[in-house]
VOGU-318597 format. One record per atom (N, C-alpha, C): x negated, y negated, z; residue in three letters. Coordinates in steps of 0.1 Angstrom, whole numbers, plus 5000, padded with zeros to 4 digits. Layout:
<recs>
XYZAla...
</recs>
This chain:
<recs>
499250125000Unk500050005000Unk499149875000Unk499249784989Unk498549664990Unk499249534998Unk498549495004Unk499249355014Unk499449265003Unk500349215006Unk500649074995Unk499748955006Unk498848864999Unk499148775009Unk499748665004Unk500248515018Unk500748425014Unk500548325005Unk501348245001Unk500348134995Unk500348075005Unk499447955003Unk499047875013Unk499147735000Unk499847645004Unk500147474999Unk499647395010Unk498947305006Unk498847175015Unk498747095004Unk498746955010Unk498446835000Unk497146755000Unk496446734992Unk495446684994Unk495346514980Unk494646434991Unk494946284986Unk492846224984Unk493346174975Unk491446144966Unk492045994958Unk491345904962Unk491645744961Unk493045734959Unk493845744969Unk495545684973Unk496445794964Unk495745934956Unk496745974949Unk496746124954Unk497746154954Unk497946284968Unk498546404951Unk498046534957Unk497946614948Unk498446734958Unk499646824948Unk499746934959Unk499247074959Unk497947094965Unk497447224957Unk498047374964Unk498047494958Unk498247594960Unk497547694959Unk497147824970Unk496147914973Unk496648004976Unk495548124978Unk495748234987Unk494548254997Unk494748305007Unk493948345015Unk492748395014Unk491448355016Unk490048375010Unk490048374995Unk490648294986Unk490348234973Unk489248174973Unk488448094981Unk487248014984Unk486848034995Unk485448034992Unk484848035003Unk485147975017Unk485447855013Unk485647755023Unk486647605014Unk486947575019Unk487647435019Unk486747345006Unk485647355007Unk485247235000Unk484647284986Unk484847434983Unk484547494973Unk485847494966Unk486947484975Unk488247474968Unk488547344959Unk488247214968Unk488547074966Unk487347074957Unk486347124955Unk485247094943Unk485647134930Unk486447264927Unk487247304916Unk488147264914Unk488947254923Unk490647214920Unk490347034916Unk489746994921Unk489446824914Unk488246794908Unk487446884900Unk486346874897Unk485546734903Unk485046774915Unk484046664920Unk482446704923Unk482246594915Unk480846614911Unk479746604925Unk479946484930Unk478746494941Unk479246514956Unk480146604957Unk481246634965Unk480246764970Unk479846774985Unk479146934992Unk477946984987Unk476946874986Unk475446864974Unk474946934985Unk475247014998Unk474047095004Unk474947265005Unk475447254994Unk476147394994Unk476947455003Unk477747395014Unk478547425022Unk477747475033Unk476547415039Unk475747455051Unk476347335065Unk476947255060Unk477347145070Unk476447055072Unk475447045065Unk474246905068Unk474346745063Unk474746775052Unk474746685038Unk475946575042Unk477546615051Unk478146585050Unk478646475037Unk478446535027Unk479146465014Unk480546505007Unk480846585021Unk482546645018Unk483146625028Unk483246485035Unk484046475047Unk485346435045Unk486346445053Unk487646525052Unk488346425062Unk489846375063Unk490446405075Unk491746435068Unk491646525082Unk493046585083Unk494146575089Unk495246665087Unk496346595097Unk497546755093Unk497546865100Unk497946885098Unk497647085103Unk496447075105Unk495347165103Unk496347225119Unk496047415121Unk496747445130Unk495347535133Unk495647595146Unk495047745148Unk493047705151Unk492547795147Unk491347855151Unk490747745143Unk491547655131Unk490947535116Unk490447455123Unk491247475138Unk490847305141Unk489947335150Unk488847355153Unk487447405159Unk486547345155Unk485547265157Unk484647235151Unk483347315154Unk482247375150Unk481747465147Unk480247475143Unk479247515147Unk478447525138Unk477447405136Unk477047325123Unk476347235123Unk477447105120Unk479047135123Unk479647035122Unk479546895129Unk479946975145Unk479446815152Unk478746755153Unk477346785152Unk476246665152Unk475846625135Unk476246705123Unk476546595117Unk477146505115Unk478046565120Unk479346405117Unk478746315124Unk478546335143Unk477846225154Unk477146145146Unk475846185137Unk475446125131Unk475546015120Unk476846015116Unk477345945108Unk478645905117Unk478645875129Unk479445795136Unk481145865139Unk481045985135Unk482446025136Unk482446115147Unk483746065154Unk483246175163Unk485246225170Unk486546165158Unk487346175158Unk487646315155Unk488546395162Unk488946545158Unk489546565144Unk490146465138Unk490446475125Unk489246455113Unk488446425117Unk487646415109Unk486246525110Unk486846615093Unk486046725101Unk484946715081Unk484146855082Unk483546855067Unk484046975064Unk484347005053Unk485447065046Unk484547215039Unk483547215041Unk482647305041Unk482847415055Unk483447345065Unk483147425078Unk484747455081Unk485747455070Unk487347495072Unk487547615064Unk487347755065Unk488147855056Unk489447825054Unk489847915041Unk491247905029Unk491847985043Unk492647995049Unk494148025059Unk494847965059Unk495848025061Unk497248015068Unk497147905078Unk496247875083Unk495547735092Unk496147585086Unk496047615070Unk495847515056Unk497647455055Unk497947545059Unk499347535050Unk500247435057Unk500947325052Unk501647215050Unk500747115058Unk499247095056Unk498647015061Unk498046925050Unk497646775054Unk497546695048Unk495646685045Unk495446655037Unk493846665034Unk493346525028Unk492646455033Unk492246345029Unk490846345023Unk490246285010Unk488746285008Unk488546115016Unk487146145018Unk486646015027Unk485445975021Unk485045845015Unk483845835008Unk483145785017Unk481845805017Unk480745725027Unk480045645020Unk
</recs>
């Protein structure tokens, strides 16, 4: 028997225009491999999704569960660049879940 999985929709907004994308569960690696394809962006996660580079910072609003952890080399890069708000996370350090779904996704330029 094969599991179906869900989709997973959230909305994601890149200079004031909000786009509604649709997934499944581990379709990407992570969050910012998703938002690099689905909106072809070019200098969008230039350290490959290790959390250093922050060139894919995010806020969110919507994010449920285990998503909203920050993790790894998340928090002292952001500190570093002055953020230190729980919505504001890098989108490299969010896996594709059930976490995602009817959450709002914001790109942030620095």
């Amino acid at each position: 028997m094969v599991k179906e999985l869900k989709t997973i929709e959230f909305t994601v907004i890149e200079n004031g225009i909000q786009r509604q994308i649709t997934t499944r569960h581990g379709a990407y690696p992570n969050l910012m491999f998703l938002l690099k394809n689905e909106l072809q962006l070019d200098s969008f996660g230039e350290c490959g999704g290790v959390g250093r580079c922050a060139t894919c910072v995010i806020k969110t609003e919507g994010i449920t569960g285990n998503s909203q952890i920050k993790d790894r080399n998340e928090p002292t890069t952001l500190a570093k660049l002055g953020f230190d708000e729980t919505h504001i996370r890098l989108s490299c350090q969010i896996y594709i879940t059930q976490d995602l779904n009817n959450s709002i996704i914001e790109l942030i330029e620095l």
